[in-house]
VMD Tcl script that builds the backbone (N, CA, C; Angstrom):
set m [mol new atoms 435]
animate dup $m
set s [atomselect $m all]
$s set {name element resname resid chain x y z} {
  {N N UNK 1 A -6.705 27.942 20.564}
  {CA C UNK 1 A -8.075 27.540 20.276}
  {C C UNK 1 A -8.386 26.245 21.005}
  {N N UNK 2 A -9.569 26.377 21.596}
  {CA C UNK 2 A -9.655 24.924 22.180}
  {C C UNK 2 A -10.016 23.954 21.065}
  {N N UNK 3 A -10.665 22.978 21.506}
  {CA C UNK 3 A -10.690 21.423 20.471}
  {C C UNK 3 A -12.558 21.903 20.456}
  {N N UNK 4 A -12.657 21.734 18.883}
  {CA C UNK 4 A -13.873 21.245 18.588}
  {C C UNK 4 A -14.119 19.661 18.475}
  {N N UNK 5 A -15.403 19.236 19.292}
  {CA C UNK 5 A -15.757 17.852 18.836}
  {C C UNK 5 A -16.949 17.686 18.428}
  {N N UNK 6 A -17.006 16.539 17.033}
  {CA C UNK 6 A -18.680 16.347 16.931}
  {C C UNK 6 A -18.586 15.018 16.830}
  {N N UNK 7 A -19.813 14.482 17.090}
  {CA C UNK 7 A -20.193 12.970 16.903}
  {C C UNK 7 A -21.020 12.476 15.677}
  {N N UNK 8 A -20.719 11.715 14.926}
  {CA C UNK 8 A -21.630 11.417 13.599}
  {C C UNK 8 A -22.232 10.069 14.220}
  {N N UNK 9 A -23.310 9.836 13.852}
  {CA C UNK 9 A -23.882 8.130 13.786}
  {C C UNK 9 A -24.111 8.123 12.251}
  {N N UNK 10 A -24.003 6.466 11.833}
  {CA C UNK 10 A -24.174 6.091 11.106}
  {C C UNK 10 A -23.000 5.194 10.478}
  {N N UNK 11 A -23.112 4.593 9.709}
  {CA C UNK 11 A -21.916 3.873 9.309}
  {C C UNK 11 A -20.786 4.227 8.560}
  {N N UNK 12 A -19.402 4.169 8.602}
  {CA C UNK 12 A -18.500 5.403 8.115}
  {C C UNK 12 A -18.115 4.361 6.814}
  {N N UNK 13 A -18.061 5.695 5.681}
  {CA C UNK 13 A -18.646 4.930 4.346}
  {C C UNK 13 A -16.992 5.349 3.868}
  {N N UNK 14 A -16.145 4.418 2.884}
  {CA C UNK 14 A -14.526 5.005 2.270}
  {C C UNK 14 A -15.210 5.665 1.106}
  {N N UNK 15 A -14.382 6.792 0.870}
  {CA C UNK 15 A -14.096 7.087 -0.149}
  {C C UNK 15 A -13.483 6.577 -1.352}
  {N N UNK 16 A -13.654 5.827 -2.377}
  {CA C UNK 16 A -13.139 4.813 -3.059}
  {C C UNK 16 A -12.680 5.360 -4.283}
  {N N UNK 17 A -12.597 4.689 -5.468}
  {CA C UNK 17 A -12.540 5.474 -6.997}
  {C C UNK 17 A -13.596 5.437 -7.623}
  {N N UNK 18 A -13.268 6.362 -8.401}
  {CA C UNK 18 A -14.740 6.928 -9.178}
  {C C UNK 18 A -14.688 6.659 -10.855}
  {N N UNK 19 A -15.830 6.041 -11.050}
  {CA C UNK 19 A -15.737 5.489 -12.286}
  {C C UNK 19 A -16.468 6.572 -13.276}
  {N N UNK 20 A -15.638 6.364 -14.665}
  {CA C UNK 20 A -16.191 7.406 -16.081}
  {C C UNK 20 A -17.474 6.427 -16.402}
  {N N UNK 21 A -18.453 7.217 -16.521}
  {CA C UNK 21 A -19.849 7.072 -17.336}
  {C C UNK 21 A -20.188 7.435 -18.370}
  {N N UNK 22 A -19.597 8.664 -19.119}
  {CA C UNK 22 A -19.834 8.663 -20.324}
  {C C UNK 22 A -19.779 10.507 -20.272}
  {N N UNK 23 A -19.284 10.858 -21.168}
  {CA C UNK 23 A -19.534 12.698 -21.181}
  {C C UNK 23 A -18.693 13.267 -19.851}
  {N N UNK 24 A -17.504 12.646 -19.825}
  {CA C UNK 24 A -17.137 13.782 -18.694}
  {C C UNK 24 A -17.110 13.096 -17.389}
  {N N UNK 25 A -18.506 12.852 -17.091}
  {CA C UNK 25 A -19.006 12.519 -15.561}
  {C C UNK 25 A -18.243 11.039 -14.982}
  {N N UNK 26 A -18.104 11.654 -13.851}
  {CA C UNK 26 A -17.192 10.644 -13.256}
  {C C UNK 26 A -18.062 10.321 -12.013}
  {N N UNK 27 A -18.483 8.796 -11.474}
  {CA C UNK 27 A -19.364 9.272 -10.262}
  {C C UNK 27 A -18.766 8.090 -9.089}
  {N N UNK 28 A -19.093 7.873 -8.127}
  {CA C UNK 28 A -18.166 7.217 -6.359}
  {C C UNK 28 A -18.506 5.894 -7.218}
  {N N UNK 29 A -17.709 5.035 -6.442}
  {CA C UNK 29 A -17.974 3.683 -6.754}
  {C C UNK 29 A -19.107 3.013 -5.640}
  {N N UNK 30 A -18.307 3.437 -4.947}
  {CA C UNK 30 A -19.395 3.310 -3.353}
  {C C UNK 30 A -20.538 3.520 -3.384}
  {N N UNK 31 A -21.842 3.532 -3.062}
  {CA C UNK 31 A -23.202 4.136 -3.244}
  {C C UNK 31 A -23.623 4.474 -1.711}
  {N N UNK 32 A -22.455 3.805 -0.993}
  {CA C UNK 32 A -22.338 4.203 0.813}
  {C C UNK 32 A -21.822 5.696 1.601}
  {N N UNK 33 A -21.015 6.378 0.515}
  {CA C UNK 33 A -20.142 7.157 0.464}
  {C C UNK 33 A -20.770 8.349 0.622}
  {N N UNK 34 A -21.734 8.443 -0.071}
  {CA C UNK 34 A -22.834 9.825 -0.092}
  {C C UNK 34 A -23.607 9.828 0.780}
  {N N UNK 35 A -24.206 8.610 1.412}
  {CA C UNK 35 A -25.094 9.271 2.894}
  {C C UNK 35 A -24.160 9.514 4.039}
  {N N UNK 36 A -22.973 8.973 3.895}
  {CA C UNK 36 A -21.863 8.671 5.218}
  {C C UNK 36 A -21.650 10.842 4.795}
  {N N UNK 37 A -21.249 10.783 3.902}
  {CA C UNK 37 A -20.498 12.574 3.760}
  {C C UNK 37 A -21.533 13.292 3.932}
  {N N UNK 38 A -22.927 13.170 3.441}
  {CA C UNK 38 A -24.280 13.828 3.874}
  {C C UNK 38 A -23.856 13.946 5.386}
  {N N UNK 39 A -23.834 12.844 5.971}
  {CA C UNK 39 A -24.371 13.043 7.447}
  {C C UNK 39 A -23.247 13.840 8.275}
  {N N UNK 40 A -21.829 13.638 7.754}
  {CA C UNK 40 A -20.689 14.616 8.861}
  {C C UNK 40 A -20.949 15.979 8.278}
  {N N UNK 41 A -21.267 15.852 7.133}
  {CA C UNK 41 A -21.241 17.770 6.556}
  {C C UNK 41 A -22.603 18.148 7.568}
  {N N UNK 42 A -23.758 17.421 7.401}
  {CA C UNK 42 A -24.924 17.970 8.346}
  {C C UNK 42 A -24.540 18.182 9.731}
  {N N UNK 43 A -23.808 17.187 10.432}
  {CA C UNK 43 A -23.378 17.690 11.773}
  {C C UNK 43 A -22.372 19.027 12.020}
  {N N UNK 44 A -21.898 18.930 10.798}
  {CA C UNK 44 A -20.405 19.733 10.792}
  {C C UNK 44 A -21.022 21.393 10.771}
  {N N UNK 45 A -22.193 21.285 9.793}
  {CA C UNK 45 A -22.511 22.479 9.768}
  {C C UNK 45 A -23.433 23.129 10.756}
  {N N UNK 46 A -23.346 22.774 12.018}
  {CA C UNK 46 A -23.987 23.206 13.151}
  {C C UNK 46 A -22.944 23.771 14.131}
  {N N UNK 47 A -21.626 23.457 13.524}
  {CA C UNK 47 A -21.195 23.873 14.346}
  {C C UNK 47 A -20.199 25.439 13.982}
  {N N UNK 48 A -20.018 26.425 14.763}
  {CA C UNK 48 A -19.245 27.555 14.209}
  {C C UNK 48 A -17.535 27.330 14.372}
  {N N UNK 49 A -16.973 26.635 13.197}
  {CA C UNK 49 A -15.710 26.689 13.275}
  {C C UNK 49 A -15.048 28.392 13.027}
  {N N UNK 50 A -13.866 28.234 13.670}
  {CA C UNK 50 A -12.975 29.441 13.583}
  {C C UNK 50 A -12.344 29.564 12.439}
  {N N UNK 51 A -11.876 30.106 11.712}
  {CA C UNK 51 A -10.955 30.242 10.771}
  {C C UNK 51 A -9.561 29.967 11.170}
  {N N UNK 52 A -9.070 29.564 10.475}
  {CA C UNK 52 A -7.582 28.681 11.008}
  {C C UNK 52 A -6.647 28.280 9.407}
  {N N UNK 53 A -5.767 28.817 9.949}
  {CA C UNK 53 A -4.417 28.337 8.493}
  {C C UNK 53 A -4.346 27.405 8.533}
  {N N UNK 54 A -4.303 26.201 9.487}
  {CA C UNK 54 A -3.420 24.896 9.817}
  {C C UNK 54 A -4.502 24.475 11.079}
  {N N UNK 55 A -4.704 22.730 10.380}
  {CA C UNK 55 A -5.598 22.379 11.045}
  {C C UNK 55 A -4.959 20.947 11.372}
  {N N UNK 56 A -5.445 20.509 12.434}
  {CA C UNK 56 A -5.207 19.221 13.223}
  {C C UNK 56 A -6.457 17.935 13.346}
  {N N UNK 57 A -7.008 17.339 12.922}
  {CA C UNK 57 A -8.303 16.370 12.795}
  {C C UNK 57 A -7.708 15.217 13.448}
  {N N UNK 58 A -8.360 14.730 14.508}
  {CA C UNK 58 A -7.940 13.854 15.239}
  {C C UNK 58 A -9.897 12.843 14.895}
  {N N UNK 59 A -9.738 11.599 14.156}
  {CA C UNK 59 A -10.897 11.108 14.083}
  {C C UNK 59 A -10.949 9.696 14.698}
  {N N UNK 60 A -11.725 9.130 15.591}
  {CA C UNK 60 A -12.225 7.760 15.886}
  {C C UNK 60 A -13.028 7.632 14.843}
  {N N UNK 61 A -13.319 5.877 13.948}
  {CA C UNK 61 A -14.023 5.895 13.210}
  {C C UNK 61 A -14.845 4.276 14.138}
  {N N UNK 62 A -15.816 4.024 14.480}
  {CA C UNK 62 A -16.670 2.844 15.485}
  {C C UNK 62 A -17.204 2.091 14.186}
  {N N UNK 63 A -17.041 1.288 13.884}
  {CA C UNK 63 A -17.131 0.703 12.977}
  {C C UNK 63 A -18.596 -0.803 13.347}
  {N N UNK 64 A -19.435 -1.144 13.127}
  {CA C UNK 64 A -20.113 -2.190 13.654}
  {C C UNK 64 A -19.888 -3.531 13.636}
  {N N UNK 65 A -20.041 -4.278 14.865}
  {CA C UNK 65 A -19.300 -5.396 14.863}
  {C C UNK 65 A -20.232 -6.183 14.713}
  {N N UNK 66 A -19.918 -7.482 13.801}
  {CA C UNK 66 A -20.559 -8.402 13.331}
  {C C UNK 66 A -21.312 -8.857 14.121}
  {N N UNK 67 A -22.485 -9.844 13.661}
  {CA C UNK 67 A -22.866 -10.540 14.921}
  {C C UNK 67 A -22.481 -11.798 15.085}
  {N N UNK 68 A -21.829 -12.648 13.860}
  {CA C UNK 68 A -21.291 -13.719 14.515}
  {C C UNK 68 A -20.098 -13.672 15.404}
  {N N UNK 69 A -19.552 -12.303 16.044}
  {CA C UNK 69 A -18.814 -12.038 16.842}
  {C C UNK 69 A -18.746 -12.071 18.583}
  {N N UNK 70 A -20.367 -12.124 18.525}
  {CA C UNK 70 A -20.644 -12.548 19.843}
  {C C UNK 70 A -21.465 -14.101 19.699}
  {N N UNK 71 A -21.257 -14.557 20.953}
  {CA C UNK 71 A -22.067 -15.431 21.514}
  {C C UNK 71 A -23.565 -16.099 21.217}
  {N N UNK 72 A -23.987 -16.835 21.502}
  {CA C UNK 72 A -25.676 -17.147 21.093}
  {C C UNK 72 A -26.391 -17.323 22.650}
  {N N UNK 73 A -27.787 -17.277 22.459}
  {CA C UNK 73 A -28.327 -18.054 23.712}
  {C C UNK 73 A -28.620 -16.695 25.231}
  {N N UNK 74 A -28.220 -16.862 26.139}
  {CA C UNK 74 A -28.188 -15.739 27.316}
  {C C UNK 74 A -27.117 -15.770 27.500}
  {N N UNK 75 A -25.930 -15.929 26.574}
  {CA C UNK 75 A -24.565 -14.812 27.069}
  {C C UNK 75 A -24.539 -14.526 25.118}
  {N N UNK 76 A -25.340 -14.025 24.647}
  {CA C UNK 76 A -25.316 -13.439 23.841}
  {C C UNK 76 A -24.709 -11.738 23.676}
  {N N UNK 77 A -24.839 -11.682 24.823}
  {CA C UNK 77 A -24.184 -10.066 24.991}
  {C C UNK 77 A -22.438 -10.240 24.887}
  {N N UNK 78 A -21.981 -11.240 25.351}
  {CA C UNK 78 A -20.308 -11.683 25.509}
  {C C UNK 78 A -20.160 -12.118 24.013}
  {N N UNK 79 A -18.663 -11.515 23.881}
  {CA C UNK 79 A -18.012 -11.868 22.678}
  {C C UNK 79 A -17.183 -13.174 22.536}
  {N N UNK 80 A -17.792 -13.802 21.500}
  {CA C UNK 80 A -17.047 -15.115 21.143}
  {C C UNK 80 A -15.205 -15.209 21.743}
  {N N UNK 81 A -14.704 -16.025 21.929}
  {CA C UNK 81 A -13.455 -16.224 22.551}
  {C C UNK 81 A -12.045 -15.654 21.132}
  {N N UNK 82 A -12.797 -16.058 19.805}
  {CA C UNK 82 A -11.627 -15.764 19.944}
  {C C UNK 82 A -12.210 -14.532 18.151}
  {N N UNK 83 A -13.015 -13.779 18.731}
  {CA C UNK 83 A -13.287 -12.370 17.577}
  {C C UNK 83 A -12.512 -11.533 18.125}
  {N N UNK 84 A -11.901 -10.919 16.822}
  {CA C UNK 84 A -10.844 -10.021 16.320}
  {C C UNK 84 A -11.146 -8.677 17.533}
  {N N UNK 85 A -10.197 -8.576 18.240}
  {CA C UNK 85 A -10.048 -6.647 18.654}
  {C C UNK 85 A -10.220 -5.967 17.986}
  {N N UNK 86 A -10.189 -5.690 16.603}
  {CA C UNK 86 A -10.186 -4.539 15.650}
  {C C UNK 86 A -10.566 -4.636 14.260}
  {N N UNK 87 A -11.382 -3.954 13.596}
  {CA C UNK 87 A -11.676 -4.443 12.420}
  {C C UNK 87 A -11.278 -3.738 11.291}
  {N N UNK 88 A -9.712 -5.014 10.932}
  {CA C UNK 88 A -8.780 -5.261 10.663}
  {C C UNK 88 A -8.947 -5.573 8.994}
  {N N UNK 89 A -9.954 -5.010 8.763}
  {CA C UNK 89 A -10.713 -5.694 6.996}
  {C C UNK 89 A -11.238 -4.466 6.731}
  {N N UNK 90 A -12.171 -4.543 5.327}
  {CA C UNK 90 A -12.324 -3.391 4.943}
  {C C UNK 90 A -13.083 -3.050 5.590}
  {N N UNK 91 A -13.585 -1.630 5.535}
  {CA C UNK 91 A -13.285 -0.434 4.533}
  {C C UNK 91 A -11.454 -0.043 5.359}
  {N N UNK 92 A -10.605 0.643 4.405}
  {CA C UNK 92 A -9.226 0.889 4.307}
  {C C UNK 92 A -9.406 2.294 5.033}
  {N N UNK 93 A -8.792 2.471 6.654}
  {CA C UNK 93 A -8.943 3.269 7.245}
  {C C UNK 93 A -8.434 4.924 6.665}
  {N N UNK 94 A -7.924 4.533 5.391}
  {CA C UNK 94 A -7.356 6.039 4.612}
  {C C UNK 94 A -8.509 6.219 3.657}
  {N N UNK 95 A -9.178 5.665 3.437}
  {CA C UNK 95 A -10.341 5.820 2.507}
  {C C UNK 95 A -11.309 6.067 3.503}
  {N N UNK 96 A -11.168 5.777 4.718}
  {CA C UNK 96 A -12.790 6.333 5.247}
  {C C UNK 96 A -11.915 7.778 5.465}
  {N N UNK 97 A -11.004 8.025 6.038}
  {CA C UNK 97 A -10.395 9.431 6.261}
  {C C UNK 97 A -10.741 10.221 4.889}
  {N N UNK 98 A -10.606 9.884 3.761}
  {CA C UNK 98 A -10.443 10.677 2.457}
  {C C UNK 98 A -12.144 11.417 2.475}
  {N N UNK 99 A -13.010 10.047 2.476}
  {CA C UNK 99 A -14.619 10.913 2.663}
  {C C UNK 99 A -14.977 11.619 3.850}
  {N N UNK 100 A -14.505 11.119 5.105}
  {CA C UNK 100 A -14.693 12.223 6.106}
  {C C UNK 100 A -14.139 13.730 5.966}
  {N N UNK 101 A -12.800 14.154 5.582}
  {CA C UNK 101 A -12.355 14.875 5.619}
  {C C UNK 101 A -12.563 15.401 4.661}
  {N N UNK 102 A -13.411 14.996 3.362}
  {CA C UNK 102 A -14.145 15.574 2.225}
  {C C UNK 102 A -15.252 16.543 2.740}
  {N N UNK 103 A -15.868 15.655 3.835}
  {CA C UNK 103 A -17.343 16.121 4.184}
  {C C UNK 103 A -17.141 17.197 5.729}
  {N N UNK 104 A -15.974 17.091 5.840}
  {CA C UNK 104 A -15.666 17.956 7.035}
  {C C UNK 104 A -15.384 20.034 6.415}
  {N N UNK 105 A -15.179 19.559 5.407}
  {CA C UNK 105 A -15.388 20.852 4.251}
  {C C UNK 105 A -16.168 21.386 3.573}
  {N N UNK 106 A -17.320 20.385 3.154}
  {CA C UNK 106 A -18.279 20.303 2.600}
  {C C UNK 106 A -19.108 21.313 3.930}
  {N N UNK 107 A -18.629 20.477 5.107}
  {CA C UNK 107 A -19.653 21.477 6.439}
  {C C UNK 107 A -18.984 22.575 6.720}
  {N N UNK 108 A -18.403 23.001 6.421}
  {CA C UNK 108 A -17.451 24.166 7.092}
  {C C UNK 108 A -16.168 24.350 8.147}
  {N N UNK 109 A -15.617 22.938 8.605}
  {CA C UNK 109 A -14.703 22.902 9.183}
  {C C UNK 109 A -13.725 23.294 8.957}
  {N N UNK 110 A -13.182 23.622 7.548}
  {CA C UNK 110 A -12.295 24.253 7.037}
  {C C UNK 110 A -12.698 24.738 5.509}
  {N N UNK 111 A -11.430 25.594 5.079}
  {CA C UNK 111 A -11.782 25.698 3.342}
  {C C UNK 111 A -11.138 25.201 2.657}
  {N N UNK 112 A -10.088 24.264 3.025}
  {CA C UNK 112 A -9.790 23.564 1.852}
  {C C UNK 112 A -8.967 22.035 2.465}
  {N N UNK 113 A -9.224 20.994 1.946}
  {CA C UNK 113 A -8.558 19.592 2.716}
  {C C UNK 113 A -7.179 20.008 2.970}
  {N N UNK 114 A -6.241 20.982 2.040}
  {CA C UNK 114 A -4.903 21.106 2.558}
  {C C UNK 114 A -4.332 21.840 3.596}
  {N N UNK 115 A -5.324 22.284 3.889}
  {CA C UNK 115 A -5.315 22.882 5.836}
  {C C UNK 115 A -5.057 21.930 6.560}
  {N N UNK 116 A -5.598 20.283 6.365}
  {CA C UNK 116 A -5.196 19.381 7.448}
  {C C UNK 116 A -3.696 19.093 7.164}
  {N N UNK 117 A -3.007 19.756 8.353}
  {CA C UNK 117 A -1.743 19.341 8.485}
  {C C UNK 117 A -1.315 18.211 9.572}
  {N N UNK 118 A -1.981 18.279 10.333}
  {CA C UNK 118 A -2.224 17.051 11.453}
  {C C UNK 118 A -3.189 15.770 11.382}
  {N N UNK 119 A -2.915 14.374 11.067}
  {CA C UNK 119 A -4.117 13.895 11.415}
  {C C UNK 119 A -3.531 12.502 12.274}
  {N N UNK 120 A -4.685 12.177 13.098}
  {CA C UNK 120 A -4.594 10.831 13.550}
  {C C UNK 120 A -5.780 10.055 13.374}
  {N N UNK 121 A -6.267 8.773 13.133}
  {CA C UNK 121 A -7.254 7.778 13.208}
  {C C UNK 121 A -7.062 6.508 13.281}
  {N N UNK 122 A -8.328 6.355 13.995}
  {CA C UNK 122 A -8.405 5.203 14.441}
  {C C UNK 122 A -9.536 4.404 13.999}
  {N N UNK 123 A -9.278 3.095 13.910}
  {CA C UNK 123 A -10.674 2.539 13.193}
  {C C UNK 123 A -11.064 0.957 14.133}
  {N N UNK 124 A -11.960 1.305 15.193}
  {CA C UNK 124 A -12.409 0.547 16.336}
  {C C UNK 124 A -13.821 -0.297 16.162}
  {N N UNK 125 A -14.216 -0.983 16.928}
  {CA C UNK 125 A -15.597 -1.570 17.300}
  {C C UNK 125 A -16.758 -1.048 17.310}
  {N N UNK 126 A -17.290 -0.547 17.192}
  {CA C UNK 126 A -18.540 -0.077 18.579}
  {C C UNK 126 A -18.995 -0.836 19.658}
  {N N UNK 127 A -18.657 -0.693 20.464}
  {CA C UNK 127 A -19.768 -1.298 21.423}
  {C C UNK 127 A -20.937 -1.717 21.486}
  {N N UNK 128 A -21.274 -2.804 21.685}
  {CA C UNK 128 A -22.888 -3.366 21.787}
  {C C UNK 128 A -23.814 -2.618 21.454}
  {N N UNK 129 A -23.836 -1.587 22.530}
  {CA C UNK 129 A -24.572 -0.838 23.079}
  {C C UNK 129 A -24.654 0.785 22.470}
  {N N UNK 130 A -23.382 0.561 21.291}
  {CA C UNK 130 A -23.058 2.283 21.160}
  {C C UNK 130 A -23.615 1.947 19.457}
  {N N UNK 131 A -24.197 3.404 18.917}
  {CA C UNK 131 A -23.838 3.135 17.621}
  {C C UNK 131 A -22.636 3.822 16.590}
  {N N UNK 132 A -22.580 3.159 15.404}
  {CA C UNK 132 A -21.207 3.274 14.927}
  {C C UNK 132 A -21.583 4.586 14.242}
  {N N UNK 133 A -20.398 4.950 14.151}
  {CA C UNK 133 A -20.260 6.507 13.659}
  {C C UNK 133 A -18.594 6.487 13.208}
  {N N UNK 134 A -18.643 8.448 14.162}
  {CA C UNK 134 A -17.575 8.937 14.423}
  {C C UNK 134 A -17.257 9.569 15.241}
  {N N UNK 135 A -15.944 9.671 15.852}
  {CA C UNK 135 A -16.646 11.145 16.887}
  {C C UNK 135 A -14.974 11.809 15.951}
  {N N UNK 136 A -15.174 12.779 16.144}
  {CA C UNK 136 A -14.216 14.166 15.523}
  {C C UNK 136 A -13.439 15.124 16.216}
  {N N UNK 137 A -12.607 15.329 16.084}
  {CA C UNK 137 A -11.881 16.266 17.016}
  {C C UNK 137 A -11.202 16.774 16.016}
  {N N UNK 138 A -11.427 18.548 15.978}
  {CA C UNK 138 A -10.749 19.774 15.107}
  {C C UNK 138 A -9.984 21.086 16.063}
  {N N UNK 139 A -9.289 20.883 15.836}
  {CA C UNK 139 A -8.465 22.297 16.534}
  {C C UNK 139 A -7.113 22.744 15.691}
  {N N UNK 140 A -6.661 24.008 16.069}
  {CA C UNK 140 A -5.471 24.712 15.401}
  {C C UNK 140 A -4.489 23.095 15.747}
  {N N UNK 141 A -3.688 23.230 14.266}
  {CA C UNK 141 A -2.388 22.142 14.313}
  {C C UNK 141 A -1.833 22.459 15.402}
  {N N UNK 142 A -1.396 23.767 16.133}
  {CA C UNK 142 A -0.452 23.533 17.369}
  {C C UNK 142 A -0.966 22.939 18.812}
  {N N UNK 143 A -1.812 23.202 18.484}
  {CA C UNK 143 A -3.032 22.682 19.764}
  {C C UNK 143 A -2.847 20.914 20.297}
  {N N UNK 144 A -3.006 20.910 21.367}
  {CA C UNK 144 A -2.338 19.615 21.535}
  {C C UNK 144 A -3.655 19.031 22.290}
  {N N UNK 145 A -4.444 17.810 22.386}
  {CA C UNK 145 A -5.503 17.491 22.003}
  {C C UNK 145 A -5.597 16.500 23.580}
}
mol reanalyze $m
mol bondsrecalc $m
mol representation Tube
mol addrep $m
């Protein structure tokens, strides 16, 4: 099978714990969590995944970089000397995996989270110029990416 890829924009929200309210109902702690899984299930479901026993999810997560991270003035586009390569703080790159890969089911990428037998992620910058998202990569676990 070749590699499916999709791209999400928007800001990638963790999956966190979910607190009891009363009667049962248990609801996200996050209130970020539900438009972030809205938006990969909406992309997700445009696309026609294959049916597959064993699945491989390879995810970039672009995360937005502050703005006291760059510069002021006309080199405002250049990054301060000494802001972080990677953002190295929250959200906990296994908690944004837990809601993506919630909402990657929710769209049809697979039928059940224990199909992902493969995963890798990464949790990066965006670029100036790019906005933060995700981009996604799904193919059979043997499939090499």
């Amino acid at each position: 099978m070749k590699c499916l890829e999709v791209r999400v924009n928007g800001i990638p929200a963790p999956q966190g714990s979910k607190r009891h309210v009363g009667g049962g109902v248990m609801i996200e702690s996050s209130k970020k969590v539900k438009p972030w899984r809205s938006a990969v299930a909406t992309v997700t479901e445009k696309v026609d995944f294959p049916e597959l026993p064993y699945v491989r999810v390879v995810v970039w997560f672009f995360m937005p970089r502050p703005k006291s991270h760059y510069r002021t003035g006309r080199f405002s586009h250049l990054l301060r000397a000494g802001a972080p390569p990677y953002p190295g703080k929250y959200p906990d790159l296994d908690k944004l995996c837990r809601s993506t890969l919630d909402a990657l089911r929710m769209g049809g990428a697979y039928r059940d989270d224990a199909q992902v037998v493969k995963l890798n992620a990464f949790k990066v910058y965006a670029h100036q110029d790019e906005e933060p998202g995700a981009l996604i990569r799904i193919s059979d676990a043997d499939s090499e990416l």
